[in-house]
C-alpha positions in Angstrom: 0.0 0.0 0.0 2.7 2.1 0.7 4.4 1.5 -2.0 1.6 2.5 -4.2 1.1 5.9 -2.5 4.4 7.0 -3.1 4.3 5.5 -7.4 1.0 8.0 -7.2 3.2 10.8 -5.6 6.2 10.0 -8.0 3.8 10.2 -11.0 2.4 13.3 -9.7 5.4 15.2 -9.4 6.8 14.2 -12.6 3.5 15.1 -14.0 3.8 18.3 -12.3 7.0 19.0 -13.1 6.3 18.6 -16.9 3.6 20.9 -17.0 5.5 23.8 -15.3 7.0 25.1 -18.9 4.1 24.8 -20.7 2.2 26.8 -18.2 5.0 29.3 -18.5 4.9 29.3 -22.4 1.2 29.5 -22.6 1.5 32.3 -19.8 4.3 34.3 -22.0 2.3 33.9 -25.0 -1.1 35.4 -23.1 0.7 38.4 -21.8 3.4 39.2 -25.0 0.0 39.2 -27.3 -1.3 41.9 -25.2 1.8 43.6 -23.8 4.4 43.4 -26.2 8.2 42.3 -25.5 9.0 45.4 -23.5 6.3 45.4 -21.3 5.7 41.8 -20.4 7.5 41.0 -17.3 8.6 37.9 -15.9 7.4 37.6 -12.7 3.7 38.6 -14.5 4.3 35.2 -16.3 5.4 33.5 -13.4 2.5 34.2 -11.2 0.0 33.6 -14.0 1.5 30.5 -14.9 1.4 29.6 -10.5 5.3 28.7 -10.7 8.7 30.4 -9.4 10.6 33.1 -11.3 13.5 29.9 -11.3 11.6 28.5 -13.9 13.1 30.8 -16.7 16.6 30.5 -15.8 16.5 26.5 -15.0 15.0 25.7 -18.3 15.6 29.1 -21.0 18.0 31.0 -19.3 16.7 34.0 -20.4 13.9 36.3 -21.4 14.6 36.4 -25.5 15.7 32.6 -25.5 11.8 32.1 -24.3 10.3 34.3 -26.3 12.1 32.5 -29.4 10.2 29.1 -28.3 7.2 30.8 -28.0 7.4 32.1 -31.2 8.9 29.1 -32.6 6.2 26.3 -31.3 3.0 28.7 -32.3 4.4 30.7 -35.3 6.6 28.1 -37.5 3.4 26.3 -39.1 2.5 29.1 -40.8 6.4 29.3 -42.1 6.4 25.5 -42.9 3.0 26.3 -44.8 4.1 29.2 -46.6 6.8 27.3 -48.0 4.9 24.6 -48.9 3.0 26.4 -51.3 5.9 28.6 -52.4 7.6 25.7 -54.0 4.6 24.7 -55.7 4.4 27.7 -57.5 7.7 28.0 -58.2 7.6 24.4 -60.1 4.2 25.9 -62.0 6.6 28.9 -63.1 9.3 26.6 -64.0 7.1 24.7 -66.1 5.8 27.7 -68.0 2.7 27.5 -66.1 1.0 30.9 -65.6 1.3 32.0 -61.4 -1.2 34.8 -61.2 -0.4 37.7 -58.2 -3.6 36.5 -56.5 -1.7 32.9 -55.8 1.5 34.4 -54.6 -0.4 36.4 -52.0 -3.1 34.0 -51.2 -0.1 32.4 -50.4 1.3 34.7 -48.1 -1.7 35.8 -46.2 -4.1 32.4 -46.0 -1.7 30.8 -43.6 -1.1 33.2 -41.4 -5.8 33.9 -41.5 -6.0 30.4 -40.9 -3.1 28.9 -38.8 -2.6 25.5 -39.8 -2.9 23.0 -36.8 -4.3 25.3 -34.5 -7.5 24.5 -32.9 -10.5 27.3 -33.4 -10.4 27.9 -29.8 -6.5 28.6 -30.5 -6.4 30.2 -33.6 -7.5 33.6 -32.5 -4.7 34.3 -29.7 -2.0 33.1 -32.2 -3.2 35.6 -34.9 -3.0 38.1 -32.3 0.5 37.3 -31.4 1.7 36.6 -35.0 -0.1 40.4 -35.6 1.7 41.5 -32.6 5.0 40.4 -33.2 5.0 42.0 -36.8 4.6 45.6 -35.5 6.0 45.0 -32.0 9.4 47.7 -32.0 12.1 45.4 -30.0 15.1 45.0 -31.3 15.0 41.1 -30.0 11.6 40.3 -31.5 12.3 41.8 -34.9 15.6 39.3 -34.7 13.8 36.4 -34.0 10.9 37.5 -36.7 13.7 37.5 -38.6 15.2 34.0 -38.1 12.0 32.0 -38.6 10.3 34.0 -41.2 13.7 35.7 -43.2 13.7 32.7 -45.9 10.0 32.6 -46.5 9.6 36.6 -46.7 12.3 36.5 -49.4 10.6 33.7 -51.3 7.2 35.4 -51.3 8.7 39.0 -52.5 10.9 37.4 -55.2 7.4 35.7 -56.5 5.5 38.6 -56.4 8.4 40.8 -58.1 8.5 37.8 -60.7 4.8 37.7 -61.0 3.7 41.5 -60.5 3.4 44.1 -64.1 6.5 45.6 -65.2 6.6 48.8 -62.8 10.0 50.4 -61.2 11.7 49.3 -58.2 10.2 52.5 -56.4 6.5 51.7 -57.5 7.3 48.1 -56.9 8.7 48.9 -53.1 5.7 51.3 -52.2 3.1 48.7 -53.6 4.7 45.8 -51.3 4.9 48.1 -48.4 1.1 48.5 -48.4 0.5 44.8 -48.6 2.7 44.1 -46.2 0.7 47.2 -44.1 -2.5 46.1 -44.8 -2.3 42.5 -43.6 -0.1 43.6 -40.1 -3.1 45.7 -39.5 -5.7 43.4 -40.1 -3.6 40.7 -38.0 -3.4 43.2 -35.0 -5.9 45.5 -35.2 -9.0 44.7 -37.0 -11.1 45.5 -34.1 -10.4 48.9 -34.1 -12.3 49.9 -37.4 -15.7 48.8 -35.4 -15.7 51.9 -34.0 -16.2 53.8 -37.6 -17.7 51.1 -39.8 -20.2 48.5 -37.7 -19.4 45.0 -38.4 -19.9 41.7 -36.2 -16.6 39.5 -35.3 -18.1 37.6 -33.3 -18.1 34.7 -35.2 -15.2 36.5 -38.4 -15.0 33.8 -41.3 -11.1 33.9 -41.8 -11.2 31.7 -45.0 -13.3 34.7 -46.6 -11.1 37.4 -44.9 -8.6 36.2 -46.4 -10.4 36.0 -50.2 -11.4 39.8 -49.7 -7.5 40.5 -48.3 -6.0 38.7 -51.4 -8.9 40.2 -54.1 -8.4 43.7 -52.8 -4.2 43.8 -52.5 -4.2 41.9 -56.1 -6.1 45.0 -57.6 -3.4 47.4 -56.2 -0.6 45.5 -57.3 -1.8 44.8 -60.6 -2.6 48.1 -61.2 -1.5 50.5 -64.0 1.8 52.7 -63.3 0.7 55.7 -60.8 0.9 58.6 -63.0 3.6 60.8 -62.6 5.6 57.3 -60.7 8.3 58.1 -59.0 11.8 57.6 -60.9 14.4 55.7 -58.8 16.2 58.8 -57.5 19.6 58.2 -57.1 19.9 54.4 -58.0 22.5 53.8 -61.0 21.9 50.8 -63.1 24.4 48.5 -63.6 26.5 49.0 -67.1 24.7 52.5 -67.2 26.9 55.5 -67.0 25.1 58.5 -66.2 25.6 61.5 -68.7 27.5 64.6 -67.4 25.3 67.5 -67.1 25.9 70.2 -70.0 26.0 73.7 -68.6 24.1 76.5 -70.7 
């Protein structure tokens, strides 16, 4: 009997002992969605997570090594994903196969509206954090954005420079800073436009948020050259002297 009691209390311990980090993850992931890096401290975590501020130095050792695993386990799916379907379009265009700017940003912005493997309870708090983390200013969170999502970001703006209507690097830059602006926005703070246009997201259809997102950012890049574009001020191209000025 005795015996038994204390295989119970052995099991319970270890049990215990394995849930502690993922308390503290969950915790850190709850509070960085709505704080940021800067102003989510430690011991918050620690008391939401009911464990000891020893629990980041025995098993992370520091703040920015946990916030990469928290990033890391919620935010590499939609990397892995994006990927994915990168490389399929990239063997359509190697074929000769016609890759439209709609699939290049469906792409891009579907994974990120639908996070794959993530439960529908889930789903919403990682969007927040993914939305989060994309305009949070920290100099640590824009370096470990940067290590998880550096190779897919490249992929997805050499595809949609490959794809996209002849325009010049300027236009080109200015267009794929307002995609890039529209879908941080309506990762982070969709919310906010309730308060000038009335709409219910109480029950948001992200598959279709996406289709209008992807619809909507197609037309603007596919659109004709702004009048008056912008030349690329002082960029030389390669083999191109420039011509000296000739003085009246």
């Amino acid at each position: 009997m005795k015996r038994r009691r204390k295989t119970r209390r052995s099991r319970r311990a270890i049990a215990a002992t394995e849930e502690t980090p993922t308390r503290f993850l969950d915790s850190a992931q709850r509070l960085f969605s709505v704080h940021g890096y800067e102003g989510t401290k430690i011991r918050a975590i620690a008391k939401l997570s009911n464990a000891n501020l020893g629990v980041l130095s025995h098993y992370w050792g520091s703040k920015r090594a946990l916030f990469r695993e928290v990033f890391e386990r919620r935010l590499r799916p939609i990397h892995t994903e994006r990927m994915r379907r990168f490389g399929l379009l990239e063997t359509l265009l190697a074929d000769g196969r016609r890759v439209t700017v709609s699939d290049v940003l469906e792409a891009q912005i579907e994974p990120a509206f639908l996070v794959p493997g993530a439960s529908p309870d889930a789903a919403p708090q990682l969007r927040l954090l993914f939305g989060r983390a994309l305009t949070d200013p920290s100099e640590e969170v824009v370096q470990i954005m940067g290590e998880i999502f550096t190779r897919s970001a490249n992929v997805f703006f050499s595809l949609l420079k490959r794809v996209s209507p002849a325009t010049n690097h300027s236009e080109f830059y200015w267009r794929a800073n307002c995609v890039v602006g529209a879908f941080a926005f309506a990762e982070s703070y969709t919310e906010r436009l309730t308060k000038f246009i009335d709409e219910d997201l109480s029950a948001i259809d992200w598959g279709a948020a996406s289709n209008y997102m992807v619809k909507f950012l197609a037309a603007g890049m596919n659109a004709p050259p702004a009048a008056g574009s912008p030349v690329q001020r002082g960029r030389r191209v390669r083999g191109v002297r420039r011509r000296p000025r000739v003085r009246a």
